[in-house]
C-alpha positions as CSV (number, residue, x, y, z in Angstrom):
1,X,0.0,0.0,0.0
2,X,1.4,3.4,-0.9
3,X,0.9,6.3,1.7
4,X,-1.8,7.9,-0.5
5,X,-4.1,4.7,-0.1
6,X,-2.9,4.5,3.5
7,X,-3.9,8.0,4.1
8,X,-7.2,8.0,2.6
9,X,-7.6,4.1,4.3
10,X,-6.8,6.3,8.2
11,X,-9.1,9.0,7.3
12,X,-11.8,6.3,6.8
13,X,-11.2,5.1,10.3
14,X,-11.3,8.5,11.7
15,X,-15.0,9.8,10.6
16,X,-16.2,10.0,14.4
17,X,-13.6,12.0,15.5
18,X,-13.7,14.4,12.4
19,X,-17.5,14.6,13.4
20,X,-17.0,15.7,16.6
21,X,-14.3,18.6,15.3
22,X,-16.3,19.7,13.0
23,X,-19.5,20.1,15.7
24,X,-17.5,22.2,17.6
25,X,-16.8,24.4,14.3
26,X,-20.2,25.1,13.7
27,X,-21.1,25.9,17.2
28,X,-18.3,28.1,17.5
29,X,-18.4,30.0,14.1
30,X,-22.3,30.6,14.8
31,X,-21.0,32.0,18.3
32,X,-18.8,34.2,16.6
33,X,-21.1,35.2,13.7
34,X,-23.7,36.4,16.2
35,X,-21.0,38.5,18.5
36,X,-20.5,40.1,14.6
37,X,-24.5,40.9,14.0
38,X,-25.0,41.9,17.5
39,X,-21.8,44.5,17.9
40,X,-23.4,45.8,14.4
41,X,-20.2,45.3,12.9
42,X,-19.8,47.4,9.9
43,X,-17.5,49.0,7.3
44,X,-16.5,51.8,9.1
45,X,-15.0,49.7,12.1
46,X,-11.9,48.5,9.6
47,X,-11.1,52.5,9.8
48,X,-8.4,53.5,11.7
49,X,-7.4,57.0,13.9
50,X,-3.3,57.7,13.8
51,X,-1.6,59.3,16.4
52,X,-2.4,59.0,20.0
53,X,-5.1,56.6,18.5
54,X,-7.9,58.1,20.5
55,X,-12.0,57.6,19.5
56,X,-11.4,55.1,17.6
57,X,-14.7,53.3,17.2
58,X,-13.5,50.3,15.0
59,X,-11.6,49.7,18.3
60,X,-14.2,49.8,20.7
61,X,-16.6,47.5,18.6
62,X,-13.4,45.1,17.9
63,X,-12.9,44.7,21.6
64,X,-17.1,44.3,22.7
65,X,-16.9,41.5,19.8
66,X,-13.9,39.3,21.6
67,X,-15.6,39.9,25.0
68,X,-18.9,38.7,23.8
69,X,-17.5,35.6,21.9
70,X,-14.8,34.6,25.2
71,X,-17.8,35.7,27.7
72,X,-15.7,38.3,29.4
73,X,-16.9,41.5,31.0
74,X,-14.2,43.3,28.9
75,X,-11.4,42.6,26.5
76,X,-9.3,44.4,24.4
77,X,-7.5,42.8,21.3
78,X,-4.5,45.0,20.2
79,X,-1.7,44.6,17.7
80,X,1.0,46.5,20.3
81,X,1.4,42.7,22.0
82,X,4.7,41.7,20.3
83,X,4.1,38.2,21.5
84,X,1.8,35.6,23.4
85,X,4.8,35.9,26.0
86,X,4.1,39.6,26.3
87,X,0.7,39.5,26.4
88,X,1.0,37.3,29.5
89,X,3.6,39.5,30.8
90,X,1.5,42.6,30.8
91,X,-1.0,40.3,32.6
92,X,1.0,39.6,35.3
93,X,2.8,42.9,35.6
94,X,-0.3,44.7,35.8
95,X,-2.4,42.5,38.1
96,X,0.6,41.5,40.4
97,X,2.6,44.5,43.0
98,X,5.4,43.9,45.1
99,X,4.6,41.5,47.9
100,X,1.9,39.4,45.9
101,X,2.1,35.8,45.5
102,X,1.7,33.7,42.4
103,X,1.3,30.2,41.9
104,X,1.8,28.3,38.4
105,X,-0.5,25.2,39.2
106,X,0.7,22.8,36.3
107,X,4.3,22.8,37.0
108,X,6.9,24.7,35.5
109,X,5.7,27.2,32.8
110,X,7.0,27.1,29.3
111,X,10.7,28.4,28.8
112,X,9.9,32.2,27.9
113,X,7.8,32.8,30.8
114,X,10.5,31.2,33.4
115,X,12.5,34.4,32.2
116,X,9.1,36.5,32.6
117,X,8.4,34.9,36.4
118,X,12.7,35.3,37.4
119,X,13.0,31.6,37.6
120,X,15.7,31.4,34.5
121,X,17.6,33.4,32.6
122,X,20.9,36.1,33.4
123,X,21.2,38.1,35.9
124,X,20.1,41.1,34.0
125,X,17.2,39.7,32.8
126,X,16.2,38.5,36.3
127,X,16.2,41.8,37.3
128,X,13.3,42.9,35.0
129,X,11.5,39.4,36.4
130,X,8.3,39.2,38.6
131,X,10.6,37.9,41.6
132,X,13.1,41.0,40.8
133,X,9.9,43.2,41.6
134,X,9.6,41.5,44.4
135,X,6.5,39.2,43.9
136,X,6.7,35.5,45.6
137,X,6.5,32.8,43.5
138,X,6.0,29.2,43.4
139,X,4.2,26.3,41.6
140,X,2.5,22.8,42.2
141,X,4.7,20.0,40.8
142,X,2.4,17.5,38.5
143,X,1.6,13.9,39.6
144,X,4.0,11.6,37.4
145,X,5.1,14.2,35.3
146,X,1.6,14.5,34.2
147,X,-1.5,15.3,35.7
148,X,-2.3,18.0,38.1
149,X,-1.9,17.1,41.2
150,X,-5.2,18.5,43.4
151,X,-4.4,17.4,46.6
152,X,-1.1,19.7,46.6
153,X,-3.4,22.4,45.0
154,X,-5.7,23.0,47.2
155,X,-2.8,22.6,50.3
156,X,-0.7,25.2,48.4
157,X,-3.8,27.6,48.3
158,X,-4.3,29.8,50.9
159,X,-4.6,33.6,51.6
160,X,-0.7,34.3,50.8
161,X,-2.0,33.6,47.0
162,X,-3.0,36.5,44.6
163,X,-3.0,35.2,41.7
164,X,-2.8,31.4,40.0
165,X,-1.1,30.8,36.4
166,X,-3.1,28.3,34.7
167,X,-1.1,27.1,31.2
168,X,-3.7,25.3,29.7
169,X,-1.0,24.1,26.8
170,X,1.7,21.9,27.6
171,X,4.6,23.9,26.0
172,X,8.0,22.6,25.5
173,X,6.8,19.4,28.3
174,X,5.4,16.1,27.7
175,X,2.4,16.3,30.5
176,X,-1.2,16.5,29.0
177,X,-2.8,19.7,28.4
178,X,-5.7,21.3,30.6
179,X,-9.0,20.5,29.3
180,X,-11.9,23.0,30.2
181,X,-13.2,21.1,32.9
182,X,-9.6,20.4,34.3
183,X,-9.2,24.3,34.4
184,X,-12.9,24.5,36.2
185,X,-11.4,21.9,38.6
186,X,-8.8,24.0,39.3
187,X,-10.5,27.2,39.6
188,X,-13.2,25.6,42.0
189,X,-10.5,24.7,44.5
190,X,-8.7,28.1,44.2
191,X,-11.9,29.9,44.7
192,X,-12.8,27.4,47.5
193,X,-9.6,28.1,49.2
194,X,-9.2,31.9,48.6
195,X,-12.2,33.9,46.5
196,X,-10.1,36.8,46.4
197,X,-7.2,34.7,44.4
198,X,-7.5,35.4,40.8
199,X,-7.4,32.8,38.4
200,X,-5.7,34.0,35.1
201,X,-5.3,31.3,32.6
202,X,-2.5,31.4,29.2
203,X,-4.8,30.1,26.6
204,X,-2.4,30.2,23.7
205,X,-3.3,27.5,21.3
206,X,-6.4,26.2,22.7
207,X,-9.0,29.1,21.2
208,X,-11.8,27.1,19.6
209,X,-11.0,24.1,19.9
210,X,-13.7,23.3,22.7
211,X,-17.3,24.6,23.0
212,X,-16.3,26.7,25.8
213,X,-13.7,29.0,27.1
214,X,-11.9,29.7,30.4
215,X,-13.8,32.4,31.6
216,X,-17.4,30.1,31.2
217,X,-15.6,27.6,34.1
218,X,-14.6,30.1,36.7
219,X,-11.1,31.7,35.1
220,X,-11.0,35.3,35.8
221,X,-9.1,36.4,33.0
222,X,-7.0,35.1,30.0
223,X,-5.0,35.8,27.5
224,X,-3.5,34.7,24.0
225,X,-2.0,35.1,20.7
226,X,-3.8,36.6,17.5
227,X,-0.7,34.8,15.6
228,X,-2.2,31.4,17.1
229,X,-5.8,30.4,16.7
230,X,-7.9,33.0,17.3
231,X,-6.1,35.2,14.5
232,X,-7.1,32.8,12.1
233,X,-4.1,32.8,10.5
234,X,-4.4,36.0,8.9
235,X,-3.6,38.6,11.9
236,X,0.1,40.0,11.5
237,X,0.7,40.9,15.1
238,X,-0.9,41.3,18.5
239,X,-2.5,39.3,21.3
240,X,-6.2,39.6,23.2
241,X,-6.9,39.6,27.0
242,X,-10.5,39.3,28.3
243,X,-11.7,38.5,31.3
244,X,-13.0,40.6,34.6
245,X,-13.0,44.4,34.0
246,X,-11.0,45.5,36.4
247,X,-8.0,42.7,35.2
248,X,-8.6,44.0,32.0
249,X,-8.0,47.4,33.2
250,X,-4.6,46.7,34.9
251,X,-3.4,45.0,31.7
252,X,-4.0,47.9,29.5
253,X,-2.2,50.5,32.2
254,X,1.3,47.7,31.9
255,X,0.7,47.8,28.3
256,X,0.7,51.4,27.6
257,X,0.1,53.9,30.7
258,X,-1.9,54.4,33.6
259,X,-4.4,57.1,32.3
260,X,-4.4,55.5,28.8
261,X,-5.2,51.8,29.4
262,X,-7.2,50.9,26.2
263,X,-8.7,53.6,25.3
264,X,-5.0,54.9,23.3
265,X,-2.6,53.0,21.0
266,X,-3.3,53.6,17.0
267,X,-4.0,50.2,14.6
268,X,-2.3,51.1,11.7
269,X,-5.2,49.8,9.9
270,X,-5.4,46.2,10.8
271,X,-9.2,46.3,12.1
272,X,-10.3,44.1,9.4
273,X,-8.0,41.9,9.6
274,X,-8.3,41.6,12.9
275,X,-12.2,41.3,12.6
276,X,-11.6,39.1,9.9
277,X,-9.2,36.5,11.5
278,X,-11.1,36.1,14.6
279,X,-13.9,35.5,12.3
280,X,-12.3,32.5,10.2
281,X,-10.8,31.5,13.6
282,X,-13.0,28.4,14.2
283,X,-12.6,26.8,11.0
284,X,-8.7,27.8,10.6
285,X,-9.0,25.7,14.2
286,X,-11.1,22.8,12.8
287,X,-8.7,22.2,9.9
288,X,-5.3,22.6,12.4
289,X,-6.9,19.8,14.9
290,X,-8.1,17.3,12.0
291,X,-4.8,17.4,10.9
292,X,-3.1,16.6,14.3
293,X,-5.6,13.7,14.6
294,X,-4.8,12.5,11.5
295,X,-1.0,12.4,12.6
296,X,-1.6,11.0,15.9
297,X,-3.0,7.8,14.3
298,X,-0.6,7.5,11.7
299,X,2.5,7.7,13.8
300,X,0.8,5.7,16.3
301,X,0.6,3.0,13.4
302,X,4.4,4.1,12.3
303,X,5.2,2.7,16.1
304,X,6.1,6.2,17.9
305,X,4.8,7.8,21.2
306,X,2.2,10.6,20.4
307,X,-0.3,12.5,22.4
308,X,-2.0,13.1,22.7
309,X,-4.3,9.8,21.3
310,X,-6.0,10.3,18.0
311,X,-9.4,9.4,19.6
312,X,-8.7,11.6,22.8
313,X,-10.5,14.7,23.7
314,X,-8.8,17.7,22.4
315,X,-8.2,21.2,24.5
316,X,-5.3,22.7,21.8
317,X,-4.2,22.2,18.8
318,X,-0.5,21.0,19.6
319,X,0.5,17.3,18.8
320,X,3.7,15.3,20.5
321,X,5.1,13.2,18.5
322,X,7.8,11.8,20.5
323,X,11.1,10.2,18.4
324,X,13.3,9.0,20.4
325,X,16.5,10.5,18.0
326,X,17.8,13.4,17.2
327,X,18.2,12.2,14.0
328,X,14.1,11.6,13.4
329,X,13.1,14.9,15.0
330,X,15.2,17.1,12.6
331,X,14.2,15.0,9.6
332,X,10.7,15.6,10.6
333,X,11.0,19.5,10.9
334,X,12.8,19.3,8.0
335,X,10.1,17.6,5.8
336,X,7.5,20.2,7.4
337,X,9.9,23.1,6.1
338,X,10.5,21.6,2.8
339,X,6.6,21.5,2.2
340,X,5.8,25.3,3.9
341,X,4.8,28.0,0.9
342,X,7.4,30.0,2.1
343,X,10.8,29.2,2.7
344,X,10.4,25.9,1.5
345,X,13.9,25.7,0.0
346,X,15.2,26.1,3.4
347,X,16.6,23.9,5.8
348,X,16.2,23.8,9.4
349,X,19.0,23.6,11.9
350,X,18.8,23.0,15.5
351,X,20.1,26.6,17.2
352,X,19.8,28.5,20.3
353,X,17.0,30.6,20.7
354,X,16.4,33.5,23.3
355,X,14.3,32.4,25.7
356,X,15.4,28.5,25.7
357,X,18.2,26.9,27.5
358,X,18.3,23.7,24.7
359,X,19.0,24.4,21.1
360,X,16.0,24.2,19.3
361,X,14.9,23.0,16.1
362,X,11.5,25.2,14.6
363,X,10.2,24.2,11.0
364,X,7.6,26.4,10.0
365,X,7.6,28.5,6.5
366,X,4.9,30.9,7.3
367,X,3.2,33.5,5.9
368,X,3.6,35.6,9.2
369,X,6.5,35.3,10.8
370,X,6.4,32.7,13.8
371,X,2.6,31.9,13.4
372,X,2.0,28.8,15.0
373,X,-1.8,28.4,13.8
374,X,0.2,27.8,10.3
375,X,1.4,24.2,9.7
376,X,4.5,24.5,11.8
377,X,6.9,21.9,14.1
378,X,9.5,22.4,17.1
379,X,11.1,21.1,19.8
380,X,14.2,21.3,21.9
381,X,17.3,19.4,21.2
382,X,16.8,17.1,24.1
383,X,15.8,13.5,25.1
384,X,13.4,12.2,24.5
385,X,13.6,14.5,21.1
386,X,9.4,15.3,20.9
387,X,8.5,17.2,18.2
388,X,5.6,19.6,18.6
389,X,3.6,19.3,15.7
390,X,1.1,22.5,15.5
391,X,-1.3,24.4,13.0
392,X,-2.5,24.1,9.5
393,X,-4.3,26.5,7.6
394,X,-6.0,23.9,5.4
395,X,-6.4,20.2,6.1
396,X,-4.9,19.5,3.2
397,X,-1.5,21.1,4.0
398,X,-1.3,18.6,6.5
399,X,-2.3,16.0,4.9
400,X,0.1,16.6,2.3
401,X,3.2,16.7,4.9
402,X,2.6,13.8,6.5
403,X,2.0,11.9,3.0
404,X,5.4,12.9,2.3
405,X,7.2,12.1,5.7
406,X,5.9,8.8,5.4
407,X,7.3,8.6,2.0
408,X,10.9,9.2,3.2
409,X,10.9,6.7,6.5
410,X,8.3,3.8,5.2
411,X,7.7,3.9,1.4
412,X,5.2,1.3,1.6
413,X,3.7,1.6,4.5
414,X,1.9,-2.4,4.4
């Protein structure tokens, strides 16, 4: 059998689990369409102000729309977030003062925000950290590398605590990502422990991809990427915070000023994209997760570790595919890179990266530069060599890769 007819045979055997992915596209695009029809979205939004950036009403309506479809009292979406990383950060650095106590509660965060928190990095850079302002920090180890541990959450918790980090991906780790009801878990025992604790949750690749966000199971505020999923793939720049107003508030003093907050900061004209990603945002999604079911089957059929399962419940759109080798994780990125639109002539080295401590391999020929909702794959130069397999504008794109990856370690595949 040649990996076409094995493809199209592993599709066949995956029609429930597509069903369910695509249910959750049509509920969530008819929950974005009607944020759209109710915020009167019109033409004139995808206008922009310049300078100081002030009455701009394509703005306003932008941010009402991503509170409506996250179910937040407020949010702002804004392209001045360089990064997921800094969107977090200005979460943290607003809500958090000198003295306060946080708590990661799925073990250690993802290697960028170590250097955010104080936890790695030079001396210099510890110095700009959380714990260089002087706010406590600590985290619950997982059970077995794994799971969240609730026992040790809920004896960690007590008044000290004034804020929880909830990463609801897994990062750069091998333990499962937090479902919604995990993250409703959690937030029930923090609450339980210490109502006055807020519960602020990194939801960076895991937009859309369930029926319900963060904020529906108790979260107090989150944030994300627009150059992940809920960008839809067309968003150059920026990230989105929603949540509880006064949260929100806080975040937009760290990002620009106290006595701006979000009502400054010019666009530059990318309302409608912005509009118009978040929009296409749950069937960009649907596409990313087929594909990473798709490849969890077939490289559980090839004989490697992958998670998570093809016929598991999904809460991002990240797929481990764990390889043992050095040698079969760069050969992977490298067939990802030699079949991206852009850059495909390149070839991908394992390097150091600011923020990492491992040299790390990325694959990922995008239109917009580090977009992870577009058919990408990383992972850090260290045992037991896991690539993370993410994104995937169209189904076919990754459909397409992992034809030809087969096609280089297992010609015919039976």
């Amino acid at each position: 059998m040649n990996s076409r007819e094995y493809i199209k045979q592993t599709e066949k055997s995956l029609v429930k689990e597509f069903e369910i992915i695509e249910d959750i596209r049509d509920f969530n695009q008819e929950k974005v369409l009607n944020s759209f029809i109710e915020n009167k979205v019109a033409p004139e939004h995808f206008y922009t102000v310049s300078g100081y950036g002030h009455d701009d009403l394509g703005r306003e309506v932008l941010d009402k729309v991503f509170a409506d479809v996250f179910k937040a009292e407020k949010a702002i979406a804004r392209i001045h977030f360089a990064s997921g990383t800094h969107t977090l950060a200005c979460c943290l650095f607003g809500n958090l003062k000198y003295g306060d106590k946080l708590v990661s509660v799925a073990g250690t965060p993802y290697d960028t925000m170590q250097e955010v928190i104080g936890t790695a990095g030079d001396d210099e850079t510890k110095e700009d950290s959380l714990i260089g302002h002087g706010i406590l920090y600590d985290e619950v180890p997982l059970k077995n590398d794994s799971d969240i541990d609730f026992e040790a959450l809920e004896s960690k918790i007590d008044e000290t605590v004034s804020m929880v980090l909830i990463q609801r991906s897994k990062g750069y780790s091998t333990r499962k990502s937090l479902t919604i009801d995990t993250i409703g878990k959690i937030c029930k025992i923090v609450k339980a422990k210490n109502p006055n604790c807020i519960c602020f949750v990194d939801n960076c690749y895991g937009e859309f991809v369930d029926t319900k966000e963060p904020l529906e199971v108790g979260a107090d505020l989150m944030a994300g990427s627009l150059i992940k999923n809920a960008g839809g793939g067309i968003v150059e720049a920026g990230g989105y915070v929603a949540g509880k107003a006064k949260y929100v508030d806080k975040t937009a003093n760290r990002l620009t000023a106290p006595g701006i907050g979000s009502e400054g900061g010019a666009m530059f004209n990318q309302h409608r994209l912005i509009f118009q990603g978040l929009f296409m945002a749950p069937s960009v999604v649907c596409d990313a997760v087929k594909g990473a079911v798709l490849a969890a089957k077939i490289f559980e059929d090839l004989g490697f570790d992958s998670a998570p399962k093809y016929n598991e419940k999904r809460t991002d759109i990240i797929q481990n595919i764990t390889f043992g080798s050095a040698e079969h994780l760069e050969k992977f990125c490298q067939t990802i890179q030699a079949l991206s639109p852009v850059n495909g002539y390149v070839t991908p080295i394992p390097e150091y990266v600011p923020g990492y401590e491992d040299k790390i391999i990325m694959a990922g020929g995008t239109f917009i530069e580090g977009s992870t909702i577009e058919l990408s794959a990383d992972g850090p130069l260290r045992p037991p060599y896991t690539a993370y397999m993410q994104g995937g504008l169209t189904y076919s794109h990754v459909k397409i890769a992992l034809r030809k990856f087969i096609e280089k370690i297992k010609p015919n595949i039976y």
